[in-house]
N, C-alpha and C positions, 0 to 999 in steps of 0.2 A: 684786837686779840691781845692775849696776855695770856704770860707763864705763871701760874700761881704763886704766893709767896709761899715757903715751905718746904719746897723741891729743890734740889740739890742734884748738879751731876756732878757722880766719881767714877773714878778708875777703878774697879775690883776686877782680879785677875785679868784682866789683862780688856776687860768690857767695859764700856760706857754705860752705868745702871742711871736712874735717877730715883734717889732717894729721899721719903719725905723725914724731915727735921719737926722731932715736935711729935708726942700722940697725935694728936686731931689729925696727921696725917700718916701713920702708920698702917699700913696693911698687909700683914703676913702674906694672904692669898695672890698675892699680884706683884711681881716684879717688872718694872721698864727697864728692856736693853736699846740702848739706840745705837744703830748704826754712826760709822765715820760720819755722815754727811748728814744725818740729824742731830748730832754730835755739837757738830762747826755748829749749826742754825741755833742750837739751843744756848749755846754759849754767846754767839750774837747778840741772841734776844733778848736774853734774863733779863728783868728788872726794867723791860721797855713795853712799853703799848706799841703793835706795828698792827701790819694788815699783810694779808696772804702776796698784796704786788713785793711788798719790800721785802718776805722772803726768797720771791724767787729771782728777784734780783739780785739779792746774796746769792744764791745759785748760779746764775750767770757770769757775775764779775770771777766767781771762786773754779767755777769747772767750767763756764764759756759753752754752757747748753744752748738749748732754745729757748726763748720765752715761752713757746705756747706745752712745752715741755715742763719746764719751771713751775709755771701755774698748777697744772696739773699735780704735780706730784709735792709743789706747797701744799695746797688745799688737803689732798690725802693726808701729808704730813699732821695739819692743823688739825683733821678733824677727829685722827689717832689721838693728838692729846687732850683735847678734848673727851673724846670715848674714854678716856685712861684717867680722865681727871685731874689731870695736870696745866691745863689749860682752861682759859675760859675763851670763848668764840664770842 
């Protein structure tokens, strides 16, 4: 998996958006907010090839979840950015 090139997260008022850089990826109709903790993952990630295990062991080492917890809400994670087009799976 991978975060697309393009995408950018900022801080506007006080939220975490991810903003595309560049027409090819601009889209009035659609805004991403990411929470704190998809936040940390995306800043992680950027610019990396991983897989759904290495985010959620970024989730464990950072908040000392479960693993089978982890997975789970990786994988959600993943396939949000993917649905949102920010991601490719």
């Amino acid at each position: 998996m991978k975060i697309k090139e393009g995408f950018v997260l900022r801080q506007m008022c006080g939220e975490n958006i991810v903003a595309g850089e560049g027409l090819e990826h601009i889209n009035f109709n659609k805004l991403i907010s990411l929470n704190s903790t998809a936040a940390f993952l995306w800043q992680e990630l950027v610019g990396k090839e991983f897989t759904i295990d290495e985010m959620a062991e970024l989730l464990i080492s950072r908040y000392g979840i479960d693993k089978e917890l982890a997975l789970k809400d990786s994988q959600a994670l993943a396939q949000a950015w993917a649905d949102a087009g920010v991601a490719i799976l």
